[in-house]
C-alpha positions as CSV (number, residue, x, y, z in Angstrom):
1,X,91.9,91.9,135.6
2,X,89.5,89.6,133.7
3,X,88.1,91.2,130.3
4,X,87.1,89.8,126.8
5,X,89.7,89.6,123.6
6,X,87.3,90.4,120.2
7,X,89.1,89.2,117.6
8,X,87.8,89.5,114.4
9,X,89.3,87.6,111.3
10,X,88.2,86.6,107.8
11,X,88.8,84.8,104.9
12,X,88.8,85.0,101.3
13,X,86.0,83.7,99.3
14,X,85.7,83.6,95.2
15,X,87.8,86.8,95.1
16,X,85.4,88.4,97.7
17,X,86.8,88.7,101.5
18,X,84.2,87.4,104.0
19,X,84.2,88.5,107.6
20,X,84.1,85.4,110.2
21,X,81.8,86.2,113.6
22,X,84.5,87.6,115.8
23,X,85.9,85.5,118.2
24,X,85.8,86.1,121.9
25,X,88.4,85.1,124.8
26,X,88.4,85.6,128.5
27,X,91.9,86.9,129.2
28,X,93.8,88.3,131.9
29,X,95.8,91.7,131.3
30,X,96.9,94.5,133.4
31,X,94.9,98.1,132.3
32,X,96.0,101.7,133.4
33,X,95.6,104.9,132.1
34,X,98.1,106.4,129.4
35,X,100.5,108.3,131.6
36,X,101.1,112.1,131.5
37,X,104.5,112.0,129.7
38,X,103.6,109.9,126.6
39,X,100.5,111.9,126.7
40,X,102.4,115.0,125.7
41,X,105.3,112.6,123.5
42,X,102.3,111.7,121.3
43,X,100.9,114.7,120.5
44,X,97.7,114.6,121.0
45,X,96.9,111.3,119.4
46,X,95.9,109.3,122.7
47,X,93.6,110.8,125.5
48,X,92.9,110.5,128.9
49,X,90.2,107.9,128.0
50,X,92.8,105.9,126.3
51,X,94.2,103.3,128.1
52,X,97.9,101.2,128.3
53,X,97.1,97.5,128.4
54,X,100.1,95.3,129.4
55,X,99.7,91.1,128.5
56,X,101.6,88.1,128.5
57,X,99.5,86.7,125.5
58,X,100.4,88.3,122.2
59,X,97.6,90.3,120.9
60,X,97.3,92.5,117.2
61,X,96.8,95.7,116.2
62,X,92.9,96.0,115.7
63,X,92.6,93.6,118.2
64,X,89.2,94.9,121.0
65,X,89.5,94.3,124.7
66,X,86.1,94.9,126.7
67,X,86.0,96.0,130.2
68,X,83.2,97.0,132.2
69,X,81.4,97.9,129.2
70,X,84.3,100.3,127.7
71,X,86.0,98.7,124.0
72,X,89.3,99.4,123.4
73,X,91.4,98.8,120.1
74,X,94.7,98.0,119.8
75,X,96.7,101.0,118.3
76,X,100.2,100.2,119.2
77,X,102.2,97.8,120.4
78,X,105.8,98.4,122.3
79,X,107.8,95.0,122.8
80,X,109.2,94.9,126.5
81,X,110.6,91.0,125.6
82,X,113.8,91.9,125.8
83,X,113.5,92.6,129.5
84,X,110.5,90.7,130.2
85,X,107.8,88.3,129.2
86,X,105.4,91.1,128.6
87,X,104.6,93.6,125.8
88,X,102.5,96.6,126.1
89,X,99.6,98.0,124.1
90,X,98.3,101.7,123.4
91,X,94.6,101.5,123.0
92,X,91.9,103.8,121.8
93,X,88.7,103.8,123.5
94,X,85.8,103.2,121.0
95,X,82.8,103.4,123.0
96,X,82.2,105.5,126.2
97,X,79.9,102.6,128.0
98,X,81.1,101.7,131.5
């Protein structure tokens, strides 16, 4: 499904770091709900309104994806490369809009 990448970066400016306008990408990833089992494995630290994002693009820790509204941030990242060309992401729902 279609949703938008905010990525926010910086730079470092006479000693002082300096936050760039984040930057915003149309993207293509696969979001389902955290199943029941790594629910319970986690204990406690991701909810139902957490969500498991799988993506052929790379994306960071801290990393937002927008959906209908809903922001999610990048918690965790679990590397599936060895077995295919995708990795999957744990992320925390920030906002409870949409």
């Amino acid at each position: 499904m279609k949703c938008i990448l905010i990525r926010k970066s910086g730079k470092w400016k006479s000693g002082k770091y300096v936050e760039l306008p984040p930057e915003r990408i149309t993207l293509e990833v696969v979001i389902l709900p955290i199943d029941a089992r790594l629910l319970q494995l986690e204990g406690g630290r991701y909810t139902m309104d957490d969500r498991a994002i799988y993506s052929l693009i790379p994306l960071n820790n801290g990393d937002q994806i927008e959906r209908d509204g809903g922001i999610f941030t990048i918690d965790k990242t679990v590397d599936y490369s060895e077995y295919a060309d995708f990795k999957k992401y744990l992320a925390k729902r920030v906002t409870t809009h949409g």
